[in-house]
Phi, psi and omega in degrees: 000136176243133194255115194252188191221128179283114138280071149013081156304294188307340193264303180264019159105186159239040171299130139339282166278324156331291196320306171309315192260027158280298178309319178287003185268301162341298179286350183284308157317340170120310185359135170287303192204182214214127158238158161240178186273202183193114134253175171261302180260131187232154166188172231276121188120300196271151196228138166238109173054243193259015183228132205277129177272123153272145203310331212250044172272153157303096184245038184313171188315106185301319162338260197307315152327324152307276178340296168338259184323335165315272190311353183235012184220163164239331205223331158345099186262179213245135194214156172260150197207060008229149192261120191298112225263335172323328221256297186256139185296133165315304181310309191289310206299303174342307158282320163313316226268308202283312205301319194293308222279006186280303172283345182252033186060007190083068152258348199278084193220030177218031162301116158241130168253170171197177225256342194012159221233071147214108195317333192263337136337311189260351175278015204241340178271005181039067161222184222215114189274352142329338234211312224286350156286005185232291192321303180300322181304283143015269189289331179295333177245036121286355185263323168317323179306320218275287177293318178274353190285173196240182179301344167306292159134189159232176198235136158195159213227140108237195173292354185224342208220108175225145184208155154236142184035026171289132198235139183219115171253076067281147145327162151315206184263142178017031186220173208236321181216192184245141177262179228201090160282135189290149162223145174185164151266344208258202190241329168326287166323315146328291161326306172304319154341285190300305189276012186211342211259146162284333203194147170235149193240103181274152195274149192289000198289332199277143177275127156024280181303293194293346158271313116030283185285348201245020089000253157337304176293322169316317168269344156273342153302315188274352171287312189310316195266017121111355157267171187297143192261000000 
């Protein structure tokens, strides 16, 4: 069994050096990976379920907070805990995603994404919060599209996201692709999981049966979509 570790801005601040030598300790410790959270945005108000996020909590860029941490660890691997994938153009994410893992040697390999739930966050990002599941659907396969293409370039048409002959460089670290973990609470997500995701990050809110079943359902989902469960 392997243990990765959150580190927490809101809770433990944005010192610098707190940050570094959390991570170098992590690593010093055995820690598999280090993840950080993600807001873009914050305001007077928002709630997660029954609990008031207050507005002036610290959500700097986790990206860039990986890279950080990158350049100060060696073997530590770099993870999101969840990076809100609605929010960012994929083609620009495609490229950030490949440069850390490129520069930390193929460590950025514990990307999770999710869809994240606070309606004036995503209007504010002119995204449409309805919708922000086909977008995250979307974006996970332009970026993988993204990531295997050659110099020819790729092509892709959808409802939210269009190109011709694109080419986006570096590759990852000696791979072709990243793998991209689901993070959620819902069975939506659970769905998603079977049908896109590498990995699943179930959200910490669910009780025991209900992580269970949506377990389950992930994985008859992905035998139904023709994958390894």
């Amino acid at each position: 069994m392997k243990f990765g570790i959150s580190y927490s801005t809101p809770y433990y601040g944005t010192d610098p050096d707190r940050l570094m030598a959390f991570a170098q300790h992590a690593e010093a410790c055995g820690f598999e990976s280090i993840y950080l959270p993600d807001h873009i945005a914050l305001y007077p108000g928002a709630q997660v379920g029954a609990m008031e996020m207050p507005s002036t909590l610290p959500f700097p860029d986790p990206l860039d907070c990986l890279s950080f941490v990158a350049a100060a660890t060696q073997r530590i691997l770099l993870g999101t805990g969840v990076l809100l994938l609605p929010y960012r153009h994929p083609v620009v994410l495609a490229k950030r995603l490949a440069t850390i893992d490129l520069l930390s040697k193929g460590r950025m390999r514990l990307l999770t994404v999710g869809l994240g739930t606070l309606p004036s966050e995503a209007q504010a990002l002119g995204v449409d919060f309805a919708s922000r599941g086909r977008r995250a659907d979307e974006a996970i396969d332009v970026l993988r599209l993204l990531w295997s293409g050659g110099a020819d370039g790729v092509s892709y048409h959808g409802e939210f996201f269009s190109f011709d002959n694109l080419c986006v460089y570096p590759k990852p670290h000696e791979t072709q692709q990243l793998p991209i973990h689901i993070g959620g609470s819902s069975r939506a997500a659970a769905r998603r999981v079977g049908r896109r995701g590498d990995g699943y990050f179930p959200g910490g809110m669910l009780m025991p049966a209900e992580r269970a079943a949506q377990l389950d359902l992930a994985r008859a989902t992905a035998v139904e979509a023709g994958r390894d469960p």
